[in-house]
C-alpha positions in Angstrom: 0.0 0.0 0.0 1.1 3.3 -0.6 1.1 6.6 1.5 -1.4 7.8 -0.4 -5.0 5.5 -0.3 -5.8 7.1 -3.5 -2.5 6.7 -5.4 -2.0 4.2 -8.1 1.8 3.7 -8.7 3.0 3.1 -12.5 5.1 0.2 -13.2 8.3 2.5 -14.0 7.8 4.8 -11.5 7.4 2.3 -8.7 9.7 2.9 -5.4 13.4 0.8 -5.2 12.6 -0.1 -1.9 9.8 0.2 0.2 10.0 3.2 2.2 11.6 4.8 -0.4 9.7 7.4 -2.7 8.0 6.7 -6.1 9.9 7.6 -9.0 7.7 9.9 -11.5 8.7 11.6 -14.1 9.0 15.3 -13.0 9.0 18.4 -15.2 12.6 20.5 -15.1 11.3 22.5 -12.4 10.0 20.7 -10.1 13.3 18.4 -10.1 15.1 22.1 -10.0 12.7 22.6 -6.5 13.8 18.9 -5.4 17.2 19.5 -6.0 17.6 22.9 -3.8 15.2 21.4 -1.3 18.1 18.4 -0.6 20.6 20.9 -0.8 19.1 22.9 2.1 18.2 19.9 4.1 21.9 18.6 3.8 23.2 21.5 5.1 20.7 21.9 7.7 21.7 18.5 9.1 25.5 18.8 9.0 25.4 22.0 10.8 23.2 20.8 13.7 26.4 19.5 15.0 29.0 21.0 13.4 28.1 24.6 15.1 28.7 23.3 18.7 31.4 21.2 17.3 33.7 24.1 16.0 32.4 26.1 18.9 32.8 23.6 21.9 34.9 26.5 24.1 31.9 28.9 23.9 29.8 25.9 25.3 32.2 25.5 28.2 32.3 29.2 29.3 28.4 29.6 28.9 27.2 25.8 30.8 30.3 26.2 33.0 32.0 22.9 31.8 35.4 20.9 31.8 36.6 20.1 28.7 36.0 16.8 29.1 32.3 17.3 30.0 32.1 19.8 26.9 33.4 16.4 24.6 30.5 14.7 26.3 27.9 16.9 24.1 29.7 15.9 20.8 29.8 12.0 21.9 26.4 12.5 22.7 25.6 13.1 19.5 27.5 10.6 18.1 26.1 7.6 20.1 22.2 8.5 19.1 22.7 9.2 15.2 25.2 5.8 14.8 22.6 3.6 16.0 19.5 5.5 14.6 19.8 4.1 11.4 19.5 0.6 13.0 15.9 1.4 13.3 14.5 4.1 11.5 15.1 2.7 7.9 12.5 -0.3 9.0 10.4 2.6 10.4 10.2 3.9 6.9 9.3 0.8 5.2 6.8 0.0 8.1 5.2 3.5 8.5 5.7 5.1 5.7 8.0 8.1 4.1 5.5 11.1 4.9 5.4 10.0 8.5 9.1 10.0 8.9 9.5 13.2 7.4 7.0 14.7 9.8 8.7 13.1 12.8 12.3 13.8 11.7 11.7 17.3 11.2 8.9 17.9 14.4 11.9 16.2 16.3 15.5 18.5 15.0 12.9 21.5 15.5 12.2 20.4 19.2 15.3 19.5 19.6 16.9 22.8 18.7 14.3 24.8 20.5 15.2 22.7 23.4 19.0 24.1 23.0 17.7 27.3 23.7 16.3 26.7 27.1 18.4 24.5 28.6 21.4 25.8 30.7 22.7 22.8 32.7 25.4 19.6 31.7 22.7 16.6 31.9 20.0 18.4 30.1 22.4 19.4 27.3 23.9 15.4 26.8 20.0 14.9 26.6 19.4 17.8 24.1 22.4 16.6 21.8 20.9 13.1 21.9 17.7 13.8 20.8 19.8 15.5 17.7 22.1 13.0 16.8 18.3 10.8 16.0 17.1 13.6 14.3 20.3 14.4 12.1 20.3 11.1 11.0 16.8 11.2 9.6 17.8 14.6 7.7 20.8 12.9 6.3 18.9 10.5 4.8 15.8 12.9 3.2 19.0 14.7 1.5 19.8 12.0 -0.4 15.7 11.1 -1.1 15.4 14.8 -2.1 18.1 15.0 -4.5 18.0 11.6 -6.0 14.0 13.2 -6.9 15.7 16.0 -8.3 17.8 14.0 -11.1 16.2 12.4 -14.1 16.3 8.4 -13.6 19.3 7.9 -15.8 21.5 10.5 -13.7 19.6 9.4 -10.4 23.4 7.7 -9.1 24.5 11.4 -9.3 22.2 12.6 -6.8 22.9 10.0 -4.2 26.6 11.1 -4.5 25.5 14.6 -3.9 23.3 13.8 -0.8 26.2 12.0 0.6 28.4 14.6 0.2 26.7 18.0 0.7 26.6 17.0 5.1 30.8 16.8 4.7 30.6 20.8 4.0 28.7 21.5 7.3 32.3 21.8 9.3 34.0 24.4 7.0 30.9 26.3 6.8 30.2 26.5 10.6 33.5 27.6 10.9 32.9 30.7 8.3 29.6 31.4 9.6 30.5 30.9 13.8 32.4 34.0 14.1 29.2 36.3 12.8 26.9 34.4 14.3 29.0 34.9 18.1 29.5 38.7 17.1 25.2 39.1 17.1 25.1 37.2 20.1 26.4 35.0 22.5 26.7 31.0 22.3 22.9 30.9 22.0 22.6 33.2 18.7 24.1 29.3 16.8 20.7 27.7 17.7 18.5 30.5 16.3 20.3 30.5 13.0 20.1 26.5 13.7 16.4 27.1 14.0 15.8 29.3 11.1 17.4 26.8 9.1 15.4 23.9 10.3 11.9 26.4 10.0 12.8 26.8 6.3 13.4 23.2 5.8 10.1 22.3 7.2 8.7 24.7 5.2 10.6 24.0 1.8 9.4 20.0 2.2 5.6 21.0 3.2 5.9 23.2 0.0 7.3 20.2 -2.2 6.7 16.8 -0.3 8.2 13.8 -1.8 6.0 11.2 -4.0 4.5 8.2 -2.2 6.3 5.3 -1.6 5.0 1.8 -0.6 4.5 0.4 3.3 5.4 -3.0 4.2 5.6 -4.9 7.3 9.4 -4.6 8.3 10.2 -4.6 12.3 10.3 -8.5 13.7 10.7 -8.4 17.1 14.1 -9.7 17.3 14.8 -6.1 15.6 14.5 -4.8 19.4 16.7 -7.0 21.0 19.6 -6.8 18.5 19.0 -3.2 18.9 19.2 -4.0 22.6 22.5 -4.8 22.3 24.6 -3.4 19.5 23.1 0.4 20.6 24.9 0.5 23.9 27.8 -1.7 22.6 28.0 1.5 20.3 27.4 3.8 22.5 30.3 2.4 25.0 32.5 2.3 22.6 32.0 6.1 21.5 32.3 7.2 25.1 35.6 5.6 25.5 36.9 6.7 21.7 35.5 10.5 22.4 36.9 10.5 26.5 39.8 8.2 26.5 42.5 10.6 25.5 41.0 13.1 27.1 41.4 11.7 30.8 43.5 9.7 29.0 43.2 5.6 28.7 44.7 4.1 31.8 43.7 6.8 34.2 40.6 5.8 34.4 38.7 2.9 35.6 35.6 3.3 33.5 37.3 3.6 29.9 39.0 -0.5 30.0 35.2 -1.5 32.1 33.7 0.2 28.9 35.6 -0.9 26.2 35.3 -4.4 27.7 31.6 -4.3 27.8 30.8 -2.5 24.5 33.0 -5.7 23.1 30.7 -7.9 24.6 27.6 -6.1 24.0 28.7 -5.9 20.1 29.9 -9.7 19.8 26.4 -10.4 21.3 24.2 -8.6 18.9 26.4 -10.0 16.0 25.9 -13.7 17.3 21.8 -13.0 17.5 21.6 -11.7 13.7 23.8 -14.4 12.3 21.5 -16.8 13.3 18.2 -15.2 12.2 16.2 -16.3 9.2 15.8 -12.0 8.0 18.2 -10.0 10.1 18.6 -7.1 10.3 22.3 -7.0 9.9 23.0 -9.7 7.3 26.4 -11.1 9.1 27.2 -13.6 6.4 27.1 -11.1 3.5 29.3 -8.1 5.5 31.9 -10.5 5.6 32.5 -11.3 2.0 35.9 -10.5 1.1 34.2 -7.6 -1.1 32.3 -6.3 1.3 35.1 -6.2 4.4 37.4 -4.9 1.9 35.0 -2.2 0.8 34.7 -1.2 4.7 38.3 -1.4 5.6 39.4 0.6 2.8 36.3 3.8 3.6 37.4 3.7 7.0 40.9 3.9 6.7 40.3 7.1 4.0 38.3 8.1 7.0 41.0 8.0 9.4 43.2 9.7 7.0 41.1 12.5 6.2 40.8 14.0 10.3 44.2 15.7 8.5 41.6 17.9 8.4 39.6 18.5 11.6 42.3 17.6 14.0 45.8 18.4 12.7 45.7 21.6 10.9 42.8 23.1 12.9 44.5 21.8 16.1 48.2 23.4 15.3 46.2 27.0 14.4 44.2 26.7 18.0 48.0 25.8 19.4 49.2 28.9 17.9 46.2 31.0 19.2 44.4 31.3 15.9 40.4 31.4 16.7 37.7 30.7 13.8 37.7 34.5 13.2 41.3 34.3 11.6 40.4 31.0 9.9 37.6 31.8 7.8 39.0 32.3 4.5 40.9 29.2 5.0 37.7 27.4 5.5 36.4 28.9 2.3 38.9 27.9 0.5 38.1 24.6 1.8 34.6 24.7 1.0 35.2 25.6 -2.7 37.5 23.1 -2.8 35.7 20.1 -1.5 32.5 21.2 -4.1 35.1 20.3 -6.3 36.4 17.3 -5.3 32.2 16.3 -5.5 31.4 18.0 -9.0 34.2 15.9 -10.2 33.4 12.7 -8.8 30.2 13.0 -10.2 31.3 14.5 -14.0 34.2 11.9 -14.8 31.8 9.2 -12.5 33.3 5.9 -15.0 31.2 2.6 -14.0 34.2 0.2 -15.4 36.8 2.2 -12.5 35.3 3.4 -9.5 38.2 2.0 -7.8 41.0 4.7 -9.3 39.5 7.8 -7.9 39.8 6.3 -4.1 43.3 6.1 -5.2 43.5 9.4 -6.2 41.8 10.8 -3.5 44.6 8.7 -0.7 47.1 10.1 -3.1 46.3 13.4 -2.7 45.4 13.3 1.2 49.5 12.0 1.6 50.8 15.0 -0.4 48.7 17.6 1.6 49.9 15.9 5.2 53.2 16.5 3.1 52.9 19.5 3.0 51.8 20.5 6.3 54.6 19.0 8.0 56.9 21.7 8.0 55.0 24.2 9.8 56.4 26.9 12.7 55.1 29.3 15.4 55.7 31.6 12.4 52.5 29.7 10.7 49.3 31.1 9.6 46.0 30.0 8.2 47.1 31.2 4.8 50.4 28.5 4.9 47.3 25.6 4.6 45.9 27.2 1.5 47.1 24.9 -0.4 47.2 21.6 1.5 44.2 21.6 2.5 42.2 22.6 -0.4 44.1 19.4 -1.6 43.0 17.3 1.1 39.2 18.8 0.9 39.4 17.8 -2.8 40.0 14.3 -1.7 37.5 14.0 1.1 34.5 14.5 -1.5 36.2 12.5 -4.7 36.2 9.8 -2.0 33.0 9.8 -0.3 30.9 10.1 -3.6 33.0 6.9 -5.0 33.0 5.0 -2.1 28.6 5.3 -1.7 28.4 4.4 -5.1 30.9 1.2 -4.7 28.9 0.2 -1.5 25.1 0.7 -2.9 26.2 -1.1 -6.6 27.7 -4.3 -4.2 24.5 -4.2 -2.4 22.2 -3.9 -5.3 23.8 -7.1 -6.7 23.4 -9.2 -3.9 19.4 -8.1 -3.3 17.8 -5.4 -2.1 17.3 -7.4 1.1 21.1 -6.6 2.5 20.3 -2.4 2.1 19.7 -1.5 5.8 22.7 -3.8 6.3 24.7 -1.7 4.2 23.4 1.5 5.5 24.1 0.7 8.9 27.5 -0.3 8.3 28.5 2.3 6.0 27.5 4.9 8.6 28.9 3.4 11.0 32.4 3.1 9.5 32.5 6.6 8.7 31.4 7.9 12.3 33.3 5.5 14.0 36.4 5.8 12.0 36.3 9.8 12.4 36.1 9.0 16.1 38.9 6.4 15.9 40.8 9.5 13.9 40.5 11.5 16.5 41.5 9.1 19.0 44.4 8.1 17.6 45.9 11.1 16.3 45.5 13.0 19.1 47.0 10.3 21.9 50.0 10.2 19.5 50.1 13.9 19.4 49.8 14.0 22.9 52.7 11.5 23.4 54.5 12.9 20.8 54.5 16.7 22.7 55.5 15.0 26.0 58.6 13.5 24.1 59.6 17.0 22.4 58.9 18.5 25.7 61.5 16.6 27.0 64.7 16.9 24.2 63.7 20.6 24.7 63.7 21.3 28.2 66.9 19.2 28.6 69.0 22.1 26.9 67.4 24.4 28.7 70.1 25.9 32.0 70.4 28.9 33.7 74.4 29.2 32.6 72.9 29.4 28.8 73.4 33.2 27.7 70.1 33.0 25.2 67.7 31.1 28.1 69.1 34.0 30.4 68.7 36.6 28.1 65.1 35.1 27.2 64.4 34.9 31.2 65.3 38.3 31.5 63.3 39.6 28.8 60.1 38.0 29.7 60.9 39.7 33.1 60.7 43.3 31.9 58.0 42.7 29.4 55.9 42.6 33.1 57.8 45.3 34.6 54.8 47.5 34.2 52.5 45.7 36.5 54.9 43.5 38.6 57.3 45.4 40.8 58.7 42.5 43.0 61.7 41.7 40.7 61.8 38.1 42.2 58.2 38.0 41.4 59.6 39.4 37.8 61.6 36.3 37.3 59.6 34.2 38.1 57.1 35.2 35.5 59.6 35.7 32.9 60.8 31.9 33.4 56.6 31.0 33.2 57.2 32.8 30.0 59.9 30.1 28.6 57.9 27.6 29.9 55.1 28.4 28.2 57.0 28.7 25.0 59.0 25.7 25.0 55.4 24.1 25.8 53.7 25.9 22.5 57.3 24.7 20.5 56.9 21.2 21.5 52.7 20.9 20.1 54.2 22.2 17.0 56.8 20.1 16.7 54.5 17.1 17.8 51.8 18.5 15.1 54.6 17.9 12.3 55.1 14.3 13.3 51.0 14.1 13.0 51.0 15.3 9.6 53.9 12.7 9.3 52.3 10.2 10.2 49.5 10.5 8.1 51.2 10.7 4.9 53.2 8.3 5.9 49.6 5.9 6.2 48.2 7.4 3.3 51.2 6.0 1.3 51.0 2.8 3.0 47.0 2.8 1.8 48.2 4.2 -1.7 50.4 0.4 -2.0 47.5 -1.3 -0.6 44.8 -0.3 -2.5 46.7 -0.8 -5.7 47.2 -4.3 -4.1 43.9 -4.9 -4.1 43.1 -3.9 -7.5 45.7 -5.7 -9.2 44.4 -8.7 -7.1 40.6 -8.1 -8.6 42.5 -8.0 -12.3 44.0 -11.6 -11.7 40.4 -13.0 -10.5 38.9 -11.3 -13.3 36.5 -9.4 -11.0 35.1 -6.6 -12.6 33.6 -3.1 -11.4 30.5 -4.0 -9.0 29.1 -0.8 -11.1 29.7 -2.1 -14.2 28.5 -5.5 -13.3 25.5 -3.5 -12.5 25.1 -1.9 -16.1 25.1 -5.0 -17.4 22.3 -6.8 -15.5 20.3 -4.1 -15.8 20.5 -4.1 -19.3 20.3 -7.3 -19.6 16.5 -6.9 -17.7 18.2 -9.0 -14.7 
């Protein structure tokens, strides 16, 4: 049955999937409306988070958090729209598309509203919860809005835009913060947040989506593998978004964690490889195709928090706030549309493979690049690099959806919210393993610098004297104890040797990660003269052919 009692689908313009919309022929402008609508509610959804993201120190001075309480709004977030997708594509299917889009978008305008009235730690975790759901709803009405907006031939096109357009939200929060904190305080992000998600509601009540079909989807096992993978999930986040923050053997509760979100996962896996219709189809996620496919998106993943943890993280280090990076972030913006219009104009089904290449090839030259930096560095000195590495981050993600949805397409329809869920999954959880990893080893990395430099730092030294001495009567002015002088000229040092050691440990990041990147480069080209000897051919290519061939 459709949404519609009245409407009568036509056999080409039936829905893929149920829960997806019907597929009519529109005229150009209407497709030109469905197209701008998914633009806006792509960029509505990707900033929900990426405003208190970019802008987590404004949160801690207005809640009056630690910083590790501040990270627990951002894992918040996280753990909800990982594990949302686990459920809400059956909900589609079951329920239908128009209630989901009335639920998605009653629920991100709640929750944003919400943001504006609460001003205490446990109500805001709950708050960002509530959007991490609702974000993950919008991200997927992108992708059903813009796939409406191309005709049926170019319809691949628009799923590569809708997986894309979310990936500009971080650049763009970072261009638009600044204004937004000048009108106001830290509350003036949720009212631009909420005009955003007003005109979204609006702009789909203007230009709803067709129909699709209903069928009965939830089993009740559904609930308990649910039961169990969610808080597996969610442990692991906590402990991937905390643990080098308090840092990984101070505390207790990160190993207890890790230990039981390991369990909790193993569990859930165990219950859906033994069920007749999982929901997670066990057996066909570990095909050597489809672990490879995984491995090799989360690894690009990994690479790419260049990005969002290296270069951002030296500027902070160096005292840069989002005011001084905003042409940066433009340049990263223009960029990255790019890296998508070109993923989707020289789109070949017979190599989707080469452009992942590229895009790993490109990611280890800008990490190249940045690895010479100094406290003489500016936002201007990543110009380049990282227009290069947000070139790659979009080449990559429109190839890699396009890879995953043609492997599922062959194998049946039936493995889709398999693929969905895992997909997602491997992108949040390998930005989160990113982050994690490259910012213990810049941590350990600073303490070691730390270290080589204050060993040559003594008193008998002329220069450190000299430098002593100066940072002494820079606070002559207000300090007239001269012991009291010294003593803050050596803080002084300190404090410079400290800001001389994150660069230097910075560098070995970007090191690191060009140094992987090149190390991915040799093994995806591995891989792909491994698929030559077999004789395996594109998965989108294979594709072509079955279709044409009425299969």
């Amino acid at each position: 049955m459709a949404d519609s009692a009245d409407y009568v689908f036509k056999p080409h313009e039936r829905p893929t999937l149920p829960g997806s919309p019907a597929n009519p022929d529109h005229p150009s402008r209407r497709r030109i409306g469905y197209f701008a609508i998914g633009c806006l509610i792509g960029v509505t959804g990707g900033l929900g988070n990426a405003l208190v993201t970019v802008n987590l120190n404004f949160a801690q001075g207005t809640l009056g958090l630690n910083s590790d309480e501040a990270t627990w709004l951002t894992a918040a977030y996280f753990m909800t729209n990982v594990t949302a997708n686990l459920l809400l594509v059956k909900f589609r299917q079951q329920f239908g598309l128009q209630m989901f889009i009335r639920y998605m978008l009653a629920a991100y305008a709640v929750s944003t509203i919400a943001h504006l009235l609460v001003h205490d730690f446990w109500t805001s975790v709950a708050v960002r919860a509530a959007s991490g759901i609702a974000g993950s709803g919008l991200s997927t009405l992108t992708v059903l809005y813009l796939s409406q907006g191309m005709s049926a031939p170019k319809r691949l096109a628009g799923i590569m835009i809708g997986i894309s357009i979310p990936q500009l939200a971080t650049p763009l929060a970072r261009v638009l913060s600044p204004g937004l904190l000048i009108w106001g305080d830290w509350h003036m992000l949720y009212w631009f947040e909420l005009g955003m998600t007003l005109a979204t509601l609006a702009a789909v009540m203007a230009l709803p989506l067709p129909p699709s079909e209903r069928v009965h989807a939830f089993e009740k096992l559904d609930f308990l593998t649910f039961a169990l993978l969610a808080p597996g999930l969610w442990l692991l986040v906590a402990v991937l978004s905390e643990g080098r923050i308090q840092w990984w053997a101070e505390r207790a509760w990160i190993g207890w964690s890790l230990a039981g979100s390991i369990a909790l996962i193993a569990a859930a896996l165990v219950v859906e490889h033994h069920r007749v219709n999982p929901l997670i189809n066990t057996r066909w996620l570990g095909t050597r195709e489809m672990v490879r496919l995984i491995a090799v998106a989360s690894s690009i993943r990994i690479l790419l928090y260049e990005q969002a943890f290296g270069s951002v993280g030296l500027l902070t280090t160096l005292g840069m706030l989002n005011d001084q990076m905003v042409t940066l972030n433009l340049v990263i913006i223009v960029a990255s549309i790019a890296g998508m219009a070109t993923a989707v104009l020289t789109f070949k089904p017979a190599n989707v493979a080469r452009p992942l290449t590229i895009a790993v090839i490109l990611i280890a030259i800008g990490s190249f690049l940045d690895a010479d930096t100094t406290n003489l560095t500016r936002p201007s000195s990543f110009y380049l690099s990282q227009a290069i590495i947000g070139f790659a981050s979009l080449l990559f993600m429109a190839q890699a959806i396009v890879i995953g949805i043609a492997r599922t397409l062959l194998a049946g329809t039936k493995h889709f919210i398999s693929f969905i869920v895992l997909f997602s999954l491997s992108q949040s959880i390998g930005g989160l393993v990113g982050s994690a990893l490259l910012g213990t080893f810049q941590v350990i990395r600073e303490k070691y610098h730390s270290h080589e430099l204050v060993q040559s730092i003594v008193m008998s030294d002329p220069q450190v004297a000299a430098r002593i001495g100066a940072g002494a009567r820079s606070v002559g002015g207000v300090i007239g104890d001269p012991v009291l002088q010294g003593a803050q000229g050596a803080a002084l040092l300190a404090r410079s040797v400290a800001r001389e050691a994150n660069i230097l440990a910075y560098n070995d990041v970007f090191l690191l990660i060009g140094i992987l990147a090149v190390a991915t480069v040799i093994w995806s080209y591995g891989i792909r003269l491994s698929m030559r000897r077999r004789g395996e051919v594109s998965p989108v290519l294979e594709l072509q052919r079955r279709m044409a061939q009425g299969k």
